[in-house]
C-alpha positions as YAML, in Angstrom:
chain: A
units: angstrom
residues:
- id: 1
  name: UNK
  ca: [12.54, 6.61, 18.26]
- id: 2
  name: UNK
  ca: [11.85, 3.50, 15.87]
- id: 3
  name: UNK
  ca: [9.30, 2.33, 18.74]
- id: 4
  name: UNK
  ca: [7.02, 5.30, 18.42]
- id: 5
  name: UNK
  ca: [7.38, 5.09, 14.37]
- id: 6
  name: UNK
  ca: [6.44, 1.50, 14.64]
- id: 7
  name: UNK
  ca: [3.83, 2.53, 17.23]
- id: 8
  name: UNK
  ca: [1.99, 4.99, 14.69]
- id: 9
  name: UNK
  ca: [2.12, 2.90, 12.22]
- id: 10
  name: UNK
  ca: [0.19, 0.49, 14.10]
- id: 11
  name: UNK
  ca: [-2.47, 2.72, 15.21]
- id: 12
  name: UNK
  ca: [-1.98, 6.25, 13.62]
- id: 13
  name: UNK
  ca: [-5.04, 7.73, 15.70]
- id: 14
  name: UNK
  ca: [-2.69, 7.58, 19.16]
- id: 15
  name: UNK
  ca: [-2.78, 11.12, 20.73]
- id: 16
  name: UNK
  ca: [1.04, 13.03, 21.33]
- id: 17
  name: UNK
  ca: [-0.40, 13.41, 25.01]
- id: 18
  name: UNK
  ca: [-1.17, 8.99, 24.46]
- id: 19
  name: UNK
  ca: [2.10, 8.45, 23.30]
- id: 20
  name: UNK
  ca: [4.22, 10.78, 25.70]
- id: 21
  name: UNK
  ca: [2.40, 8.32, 28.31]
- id: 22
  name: UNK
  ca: [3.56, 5.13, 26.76]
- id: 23
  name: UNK
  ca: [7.04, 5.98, 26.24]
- id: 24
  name: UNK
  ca: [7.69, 8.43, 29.39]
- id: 25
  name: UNK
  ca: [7.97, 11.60, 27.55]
- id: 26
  name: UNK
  ca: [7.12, 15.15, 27.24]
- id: 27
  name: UNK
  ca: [4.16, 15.71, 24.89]
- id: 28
  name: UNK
  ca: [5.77, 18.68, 23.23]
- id: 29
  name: UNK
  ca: [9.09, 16.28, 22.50]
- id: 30
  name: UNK
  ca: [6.56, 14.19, 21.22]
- id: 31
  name: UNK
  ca: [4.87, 16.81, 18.14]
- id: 32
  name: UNK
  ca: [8.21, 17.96, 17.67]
- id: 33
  name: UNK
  ca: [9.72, 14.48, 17.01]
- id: 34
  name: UNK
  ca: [5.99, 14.06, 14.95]
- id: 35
  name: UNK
  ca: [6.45, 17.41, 13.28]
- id: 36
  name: UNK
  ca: [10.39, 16.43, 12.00]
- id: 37
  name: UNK
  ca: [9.35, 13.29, 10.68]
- id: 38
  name: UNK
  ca: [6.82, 14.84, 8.85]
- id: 39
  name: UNK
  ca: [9.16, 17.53, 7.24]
- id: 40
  name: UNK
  ca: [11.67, 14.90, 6.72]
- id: 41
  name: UNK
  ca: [9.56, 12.61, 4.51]
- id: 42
  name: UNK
  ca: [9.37, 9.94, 7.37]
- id: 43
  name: UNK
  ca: [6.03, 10.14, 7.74]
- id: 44
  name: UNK
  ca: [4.42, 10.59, 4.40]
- id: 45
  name: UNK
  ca: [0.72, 10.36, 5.50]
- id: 46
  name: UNK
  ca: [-1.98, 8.78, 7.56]
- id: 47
  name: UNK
  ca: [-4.60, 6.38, 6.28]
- id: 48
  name: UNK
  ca: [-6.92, 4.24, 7.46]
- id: 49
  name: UNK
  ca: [-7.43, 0.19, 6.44]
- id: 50
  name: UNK
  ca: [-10.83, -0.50, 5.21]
- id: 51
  name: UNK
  ca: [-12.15, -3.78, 5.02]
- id: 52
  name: UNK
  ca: [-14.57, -2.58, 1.70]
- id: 53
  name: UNK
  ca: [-16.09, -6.36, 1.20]
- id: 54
  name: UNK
  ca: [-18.08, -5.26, 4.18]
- id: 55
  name: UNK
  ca: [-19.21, -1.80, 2.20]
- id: 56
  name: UNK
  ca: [-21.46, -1.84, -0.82]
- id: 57
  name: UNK
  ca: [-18.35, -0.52, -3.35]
- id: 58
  name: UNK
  ca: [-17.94, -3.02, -5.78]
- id: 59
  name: UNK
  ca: [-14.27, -2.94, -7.40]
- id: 60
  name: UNK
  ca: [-11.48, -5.65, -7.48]
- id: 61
  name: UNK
  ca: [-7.95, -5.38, -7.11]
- id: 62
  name: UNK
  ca: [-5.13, -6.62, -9.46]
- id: 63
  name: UNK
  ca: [-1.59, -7.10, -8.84]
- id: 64
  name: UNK
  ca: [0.39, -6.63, -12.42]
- id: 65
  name: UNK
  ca: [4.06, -7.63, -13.05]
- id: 66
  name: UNK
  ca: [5.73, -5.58, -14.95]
- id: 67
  name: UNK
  ca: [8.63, -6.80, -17.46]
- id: 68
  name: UNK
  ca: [10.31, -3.40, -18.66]
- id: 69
  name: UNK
  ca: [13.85, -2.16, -20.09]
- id: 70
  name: UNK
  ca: [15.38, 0.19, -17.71]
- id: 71
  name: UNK
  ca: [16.44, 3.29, -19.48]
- id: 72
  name: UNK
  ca: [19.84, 5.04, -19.33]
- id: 73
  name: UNK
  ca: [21.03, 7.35, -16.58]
- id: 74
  name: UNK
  ca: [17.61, 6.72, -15.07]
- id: 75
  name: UNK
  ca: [17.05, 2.81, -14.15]
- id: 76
  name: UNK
  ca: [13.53, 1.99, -13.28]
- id: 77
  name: UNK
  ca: [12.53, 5.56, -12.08]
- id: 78
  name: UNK
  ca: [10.97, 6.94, -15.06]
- id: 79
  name: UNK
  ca: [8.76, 4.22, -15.66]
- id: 80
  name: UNK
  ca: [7.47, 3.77, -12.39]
- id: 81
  name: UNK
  ca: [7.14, 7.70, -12.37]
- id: 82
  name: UNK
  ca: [4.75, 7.19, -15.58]
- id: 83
  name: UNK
  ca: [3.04, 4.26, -14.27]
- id: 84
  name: UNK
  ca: [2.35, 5.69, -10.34]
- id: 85
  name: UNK
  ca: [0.67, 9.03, -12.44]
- id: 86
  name: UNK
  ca: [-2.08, 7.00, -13.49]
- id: 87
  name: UNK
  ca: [-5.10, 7.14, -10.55]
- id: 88
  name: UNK
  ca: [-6.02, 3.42, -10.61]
- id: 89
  name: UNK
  ca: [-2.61, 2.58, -9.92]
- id: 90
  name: UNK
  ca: [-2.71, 2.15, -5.74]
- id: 91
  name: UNK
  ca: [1.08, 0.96, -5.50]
- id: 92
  name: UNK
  ca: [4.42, 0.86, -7.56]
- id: 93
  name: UNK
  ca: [6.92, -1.61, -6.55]
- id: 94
  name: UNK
  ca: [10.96, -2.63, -7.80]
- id: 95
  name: UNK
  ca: [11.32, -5.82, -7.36]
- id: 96
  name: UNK
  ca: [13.90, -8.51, -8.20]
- id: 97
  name: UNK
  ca: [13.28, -12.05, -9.59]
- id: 98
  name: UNK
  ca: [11.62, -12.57, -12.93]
- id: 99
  name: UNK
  ca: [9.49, -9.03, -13.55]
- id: 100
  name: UNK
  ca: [11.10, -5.93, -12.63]
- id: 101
  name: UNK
  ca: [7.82, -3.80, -11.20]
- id: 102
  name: UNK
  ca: [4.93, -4.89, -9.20]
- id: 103
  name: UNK
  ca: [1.53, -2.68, -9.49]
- id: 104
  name: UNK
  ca: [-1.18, -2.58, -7.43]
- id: 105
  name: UNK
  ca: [-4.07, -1.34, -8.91]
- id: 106
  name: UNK
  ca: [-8.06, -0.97, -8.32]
- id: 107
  name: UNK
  ca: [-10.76, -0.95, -11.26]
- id: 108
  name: UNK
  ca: [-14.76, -1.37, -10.79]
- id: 109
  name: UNK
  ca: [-14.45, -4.53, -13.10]
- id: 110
  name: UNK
  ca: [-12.17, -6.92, -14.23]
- id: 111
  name: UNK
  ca: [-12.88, -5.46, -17.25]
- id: 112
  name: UNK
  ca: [-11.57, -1.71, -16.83]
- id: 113
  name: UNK
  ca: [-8.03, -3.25, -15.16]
- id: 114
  name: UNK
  ca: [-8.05, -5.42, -18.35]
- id: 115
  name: UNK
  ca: [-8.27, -2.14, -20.54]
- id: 116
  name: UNK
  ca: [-6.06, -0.44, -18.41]
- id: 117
  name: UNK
  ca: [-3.10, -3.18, -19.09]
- id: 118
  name: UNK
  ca: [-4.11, -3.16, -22.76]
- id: 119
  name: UNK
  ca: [-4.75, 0.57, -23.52]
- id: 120
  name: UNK
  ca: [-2.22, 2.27, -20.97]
- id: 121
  name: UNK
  ca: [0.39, 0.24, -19.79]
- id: 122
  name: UNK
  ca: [1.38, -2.69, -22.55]
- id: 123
  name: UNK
  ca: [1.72, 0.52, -25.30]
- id: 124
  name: UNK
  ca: [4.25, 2.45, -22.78]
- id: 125
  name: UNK
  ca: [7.50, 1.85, -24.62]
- id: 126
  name: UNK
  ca: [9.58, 0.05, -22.44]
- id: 127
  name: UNK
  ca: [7.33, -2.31, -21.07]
- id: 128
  name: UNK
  ca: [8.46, -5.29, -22.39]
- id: 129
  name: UNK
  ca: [4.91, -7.75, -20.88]
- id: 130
  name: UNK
  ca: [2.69, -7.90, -18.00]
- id: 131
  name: UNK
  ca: [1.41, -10.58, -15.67]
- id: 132
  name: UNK
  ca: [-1.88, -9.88, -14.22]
- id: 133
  name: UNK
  ca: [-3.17, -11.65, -10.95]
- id: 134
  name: UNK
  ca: [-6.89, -10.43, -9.64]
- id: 135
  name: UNK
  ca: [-6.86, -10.58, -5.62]
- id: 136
  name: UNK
  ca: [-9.93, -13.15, -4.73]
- id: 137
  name: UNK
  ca: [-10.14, -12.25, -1.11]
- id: 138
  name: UNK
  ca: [-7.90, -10.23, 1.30]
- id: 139
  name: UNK
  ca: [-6.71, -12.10, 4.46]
- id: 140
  name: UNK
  ca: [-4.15, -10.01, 5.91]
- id: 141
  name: UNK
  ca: [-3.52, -6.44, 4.73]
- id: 142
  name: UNK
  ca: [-0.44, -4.21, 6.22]
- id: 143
  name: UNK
  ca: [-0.32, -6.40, 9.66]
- id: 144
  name: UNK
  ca: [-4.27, -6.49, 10.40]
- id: 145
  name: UNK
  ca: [-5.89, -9.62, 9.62]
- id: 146
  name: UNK
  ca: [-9.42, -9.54, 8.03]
- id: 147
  name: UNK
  ca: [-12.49, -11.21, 8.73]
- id: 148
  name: UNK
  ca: [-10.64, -13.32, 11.25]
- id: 149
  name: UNK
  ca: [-13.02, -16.26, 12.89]
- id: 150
  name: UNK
  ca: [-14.93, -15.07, 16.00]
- id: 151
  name: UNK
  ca: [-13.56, -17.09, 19.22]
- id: 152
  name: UNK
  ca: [-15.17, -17.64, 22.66]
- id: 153
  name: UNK
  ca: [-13.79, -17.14, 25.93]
- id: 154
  name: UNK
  ca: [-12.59, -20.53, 25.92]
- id: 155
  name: UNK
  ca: [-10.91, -20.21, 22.51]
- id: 156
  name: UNK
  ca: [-13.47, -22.36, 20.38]
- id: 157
  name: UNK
  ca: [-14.28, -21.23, 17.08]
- id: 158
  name: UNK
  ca: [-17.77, -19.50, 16.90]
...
């Protein structure tokens, strides 16, 4: 069942009665195997990819490392429970190599992720320092590709 996982991952708006089709099934096997994934915490929601640079929002996106001092009996998790409460925080990733967590996180100016690193996160006490990277353009986001060049027929750049 990895296929139809990978499948709706792909393109969560496929029907049950769609996918039965593509992989020879019953629909009703199909919601049902839906249905359990959802209860098991397989599937944990559906959202759509929007390309916003071609929407009149205005934010930017930052990716922070995160140095921090795991804490006893717990590891990483409290932290990264702390840091995911926080709304501007998009994503909360453990990670090995040189910084311990990864954040993702959205502001409507460089300046409001800058005072969210310096007013929330760097005073949390175990984080140790921060690395913060602003994301210039997005080329490839979660398998689709953005803004890709428009080719002809013949396969010539347009």
């Amino acid at each position: 069942m990895d296929k139809i996982l990978k499948t709706l991952e792909d393109n969560a708006t496929l029907t049950p009665e769609q996918l039965a089709v593509m992989f020879d099934k019953e629909v009703g096997e199909i919601r049902d195997l839906i249905k359990q994934y959802e209860q098991d915490g397989v599937i944990v929601g559906y959202k759509p990819l929007i390309d916003w640079d071609k929407t009149d929002r205005e934010y930017v996106t930052a990716m922070i490392e995160v140095k921090t001092t795991p804490q006893r009996d717990r590891g990483f998790d409290r932290i990264a429970e702390k840091i995911y409460n926080y709304p501007e925080v998009q994503s909360v990733y453990l990670m090995s190599g040189s910084y311990d967590l990864c954040l993702i996180i959205e502001g409507r100016t460089m300046k409001e992720v800058a005072y969210f690193v310096a007013q929330k996160l760097a005073p949390i006490e175990s984080v140790l320092s921060t690395a913060t990277h602003f994301v210039l353009r997005k080329y490839k986001d979660k398998g689709v590709i953005y803004g890709a060049p428009e080719v002809d027929e013949r396969g010539n750049l347009i």
